[in-house]
Backbone as JSON, one array per atom type, in Angstrom:
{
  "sequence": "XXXXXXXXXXXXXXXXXXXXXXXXXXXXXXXXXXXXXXXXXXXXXXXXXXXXXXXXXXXXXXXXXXXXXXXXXXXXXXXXXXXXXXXXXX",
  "N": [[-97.26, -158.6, 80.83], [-98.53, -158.4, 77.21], [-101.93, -158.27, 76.29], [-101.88, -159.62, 73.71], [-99.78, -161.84, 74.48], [-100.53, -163.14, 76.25], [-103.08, -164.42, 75.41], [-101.68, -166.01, 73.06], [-100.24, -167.67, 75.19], [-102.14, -168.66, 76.59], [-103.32, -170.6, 74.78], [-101.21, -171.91, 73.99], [-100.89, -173.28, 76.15], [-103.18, -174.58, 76.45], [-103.52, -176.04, 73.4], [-101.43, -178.09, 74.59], [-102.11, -179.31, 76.88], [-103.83, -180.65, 75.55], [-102.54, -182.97, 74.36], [-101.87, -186.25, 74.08], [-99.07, -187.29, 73.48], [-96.06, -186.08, 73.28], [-94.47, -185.68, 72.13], [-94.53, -186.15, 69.47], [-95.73, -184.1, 68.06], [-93.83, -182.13, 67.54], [-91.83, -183.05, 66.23], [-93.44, -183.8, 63.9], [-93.5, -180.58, 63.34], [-90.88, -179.9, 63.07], [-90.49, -181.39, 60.92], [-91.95, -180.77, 58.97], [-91.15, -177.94, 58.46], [-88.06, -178.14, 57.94], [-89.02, -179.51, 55.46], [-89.96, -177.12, 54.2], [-86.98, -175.48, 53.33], [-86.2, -177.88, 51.73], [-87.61, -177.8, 49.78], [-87.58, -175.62, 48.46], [-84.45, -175.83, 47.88], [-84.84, -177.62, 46.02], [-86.01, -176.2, 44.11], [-84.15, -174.84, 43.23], [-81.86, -176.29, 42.14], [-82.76, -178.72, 40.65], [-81.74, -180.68, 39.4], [-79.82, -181.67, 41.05], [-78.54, -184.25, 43.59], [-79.96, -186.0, 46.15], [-78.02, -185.52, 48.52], [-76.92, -183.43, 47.74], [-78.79, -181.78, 47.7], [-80.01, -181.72, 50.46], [-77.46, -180.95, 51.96], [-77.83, -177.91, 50.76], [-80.21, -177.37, 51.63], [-80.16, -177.5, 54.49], [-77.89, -175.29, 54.67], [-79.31, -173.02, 54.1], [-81.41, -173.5, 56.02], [-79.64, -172.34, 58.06], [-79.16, -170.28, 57.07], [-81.63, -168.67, 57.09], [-81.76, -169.05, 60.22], [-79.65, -167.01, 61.0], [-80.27, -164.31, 59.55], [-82.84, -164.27, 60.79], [-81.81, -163.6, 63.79], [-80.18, -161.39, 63.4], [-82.22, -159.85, 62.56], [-83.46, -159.43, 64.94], [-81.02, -158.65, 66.69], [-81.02, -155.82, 65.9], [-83.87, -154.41, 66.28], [-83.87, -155.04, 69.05], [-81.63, -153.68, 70.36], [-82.61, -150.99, 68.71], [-84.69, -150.67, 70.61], [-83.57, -150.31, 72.94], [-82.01, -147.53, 72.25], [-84.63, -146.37, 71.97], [-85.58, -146.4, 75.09], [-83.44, -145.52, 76.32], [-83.46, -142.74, 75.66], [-85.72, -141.65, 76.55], [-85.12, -141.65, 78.93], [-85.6, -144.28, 80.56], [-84.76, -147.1, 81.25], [-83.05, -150.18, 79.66]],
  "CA": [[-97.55, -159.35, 79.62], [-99.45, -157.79, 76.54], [-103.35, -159.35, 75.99], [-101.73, -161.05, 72.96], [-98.65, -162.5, 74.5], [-101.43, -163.97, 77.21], [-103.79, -164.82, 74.33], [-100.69, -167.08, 72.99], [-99.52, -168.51, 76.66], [-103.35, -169.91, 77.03], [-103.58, -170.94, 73.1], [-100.44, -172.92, 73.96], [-101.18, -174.36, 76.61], [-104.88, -175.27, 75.98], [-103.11, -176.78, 73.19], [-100.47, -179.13, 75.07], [-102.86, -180.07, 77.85], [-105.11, -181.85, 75.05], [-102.01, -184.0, 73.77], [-101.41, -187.4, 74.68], [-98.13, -187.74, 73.3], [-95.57, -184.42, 73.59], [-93.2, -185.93, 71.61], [-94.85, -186.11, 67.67], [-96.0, -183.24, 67.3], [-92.95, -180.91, 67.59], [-90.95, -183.83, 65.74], [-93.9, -182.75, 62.91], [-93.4, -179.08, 63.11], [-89.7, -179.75, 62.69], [-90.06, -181.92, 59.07], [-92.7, -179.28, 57.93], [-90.0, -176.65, 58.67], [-87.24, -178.58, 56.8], [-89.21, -179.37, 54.05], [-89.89, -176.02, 53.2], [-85.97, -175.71, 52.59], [-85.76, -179.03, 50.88], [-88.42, -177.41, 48.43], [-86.65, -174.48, 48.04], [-83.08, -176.02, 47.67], [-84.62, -178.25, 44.7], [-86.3, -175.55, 43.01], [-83.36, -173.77, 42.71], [-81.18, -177.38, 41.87], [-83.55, -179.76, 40.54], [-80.84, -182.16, 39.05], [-79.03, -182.14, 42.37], [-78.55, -184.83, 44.29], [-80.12, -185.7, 47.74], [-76.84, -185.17, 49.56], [-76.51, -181.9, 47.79], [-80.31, -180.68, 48.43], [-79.74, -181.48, 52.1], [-76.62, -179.27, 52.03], [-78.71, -176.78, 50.09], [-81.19, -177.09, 52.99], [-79.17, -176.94, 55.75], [-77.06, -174.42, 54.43], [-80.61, -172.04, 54.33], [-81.51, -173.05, 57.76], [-78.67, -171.56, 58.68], [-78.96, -168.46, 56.78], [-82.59, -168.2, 57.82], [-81.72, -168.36, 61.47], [-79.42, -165.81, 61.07], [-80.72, -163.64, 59.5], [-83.55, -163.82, 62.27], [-81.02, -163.16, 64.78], [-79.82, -160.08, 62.94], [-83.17, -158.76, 63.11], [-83.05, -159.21, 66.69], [-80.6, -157.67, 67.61], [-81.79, -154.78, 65.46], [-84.62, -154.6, 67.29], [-83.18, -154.86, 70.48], [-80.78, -151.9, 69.72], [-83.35, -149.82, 68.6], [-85.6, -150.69, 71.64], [-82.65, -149.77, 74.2], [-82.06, -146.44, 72.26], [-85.78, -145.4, 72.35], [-85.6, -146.23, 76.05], [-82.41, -144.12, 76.65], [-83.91, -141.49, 74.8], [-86.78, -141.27, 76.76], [-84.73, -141.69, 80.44], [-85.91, -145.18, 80.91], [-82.98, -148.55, 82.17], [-83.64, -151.04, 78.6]],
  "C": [[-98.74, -158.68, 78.94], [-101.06, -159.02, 76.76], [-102.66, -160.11, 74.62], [-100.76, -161.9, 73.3], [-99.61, -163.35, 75.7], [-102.33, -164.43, 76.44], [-102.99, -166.1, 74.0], [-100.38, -168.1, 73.49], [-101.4, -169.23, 76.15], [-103.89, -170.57, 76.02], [-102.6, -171.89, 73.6], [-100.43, -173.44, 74.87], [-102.44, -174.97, 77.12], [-104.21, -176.23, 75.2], [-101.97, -178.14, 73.77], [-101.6, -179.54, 76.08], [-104.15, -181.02, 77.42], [-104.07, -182.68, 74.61], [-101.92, -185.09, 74.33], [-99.86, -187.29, 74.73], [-97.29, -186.56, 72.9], [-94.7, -184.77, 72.25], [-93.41, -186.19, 70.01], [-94.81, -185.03, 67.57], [-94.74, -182.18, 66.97], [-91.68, -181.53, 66.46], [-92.23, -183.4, 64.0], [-93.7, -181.81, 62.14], [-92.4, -179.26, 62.5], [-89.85, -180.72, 60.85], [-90.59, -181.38, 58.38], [-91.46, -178.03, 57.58], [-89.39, -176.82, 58.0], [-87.58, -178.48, 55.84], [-89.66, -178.28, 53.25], [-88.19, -175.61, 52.25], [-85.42, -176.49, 51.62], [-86.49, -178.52, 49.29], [-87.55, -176.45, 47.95], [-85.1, -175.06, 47.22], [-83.65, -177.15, 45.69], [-85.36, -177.81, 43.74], [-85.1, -174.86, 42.25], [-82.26, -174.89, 42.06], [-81.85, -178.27, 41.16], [-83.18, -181.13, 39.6], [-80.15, -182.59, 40.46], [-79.02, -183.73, 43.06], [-79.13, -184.72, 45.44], [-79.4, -185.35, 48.44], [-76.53, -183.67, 49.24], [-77.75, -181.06, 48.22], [-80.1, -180.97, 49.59], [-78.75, -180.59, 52.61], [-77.21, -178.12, 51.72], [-79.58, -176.42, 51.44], [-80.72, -176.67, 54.44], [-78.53, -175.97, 55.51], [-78.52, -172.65, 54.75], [-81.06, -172.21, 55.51], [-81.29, -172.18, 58.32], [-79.16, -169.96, 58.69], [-80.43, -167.77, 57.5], [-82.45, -167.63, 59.4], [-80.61, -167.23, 61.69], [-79.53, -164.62, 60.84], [-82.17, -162.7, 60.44], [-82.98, -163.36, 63.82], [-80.82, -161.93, 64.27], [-81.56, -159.52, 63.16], [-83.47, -158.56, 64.48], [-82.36, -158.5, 67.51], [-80.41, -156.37, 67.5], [-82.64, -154.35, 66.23], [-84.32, -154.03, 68.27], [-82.63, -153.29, 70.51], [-81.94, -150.59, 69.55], [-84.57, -149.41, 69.96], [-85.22, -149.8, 72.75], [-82.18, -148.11, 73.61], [-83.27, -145.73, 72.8], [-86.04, -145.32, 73.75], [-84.85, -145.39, 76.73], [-83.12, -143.24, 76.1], [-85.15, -141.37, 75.82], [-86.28, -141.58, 78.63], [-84.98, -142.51, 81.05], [-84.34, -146.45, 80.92], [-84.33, -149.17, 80.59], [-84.3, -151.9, 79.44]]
}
């Protein structure tokens, strides 16, 4: 493990070992998260309907997390060449 991926681990769990309650905050994170899409979906709609900005939103979720997958397994790919290439198992 790098010094920042251990930097992280004891950042996160410094943070969880001060919570009381596990179960807000991540329920939080997640309507911050949404409502960036919901903003988005009714800049780009802003007669829409709620039922259609929630499609709008969800529909970008989506694309977001896939598109983060595609860089992943970009990534990846390029990781496991430079390791072949250099006579190393990915």
């Amino acid at each position: 493990m790098d010094k920042y991926a251990a930097a992280g681990q004891l950042g996160g769990l410094t943070r969880w070992a001060k919570e009381p309650d596990r179960q807000t905050q991540p329920r939080i994170a997640n309507t911050a998260f949404m409502e960036r899409f919901e903003r988005e979906a009714r800049e780009l709609a802003p007669d829409a309907t709620d039922e259609i900005i929630a499609k709008m939103a969800d529909a970008a979720k989506r694309l977001y997390f896939a598109r983060l997958a595609h860089r992943s397994v970009k990534a990846r790919r390029a990781a496991a060449r430079a390791a072949a290439a250099e006579g190393e198992a990915p």
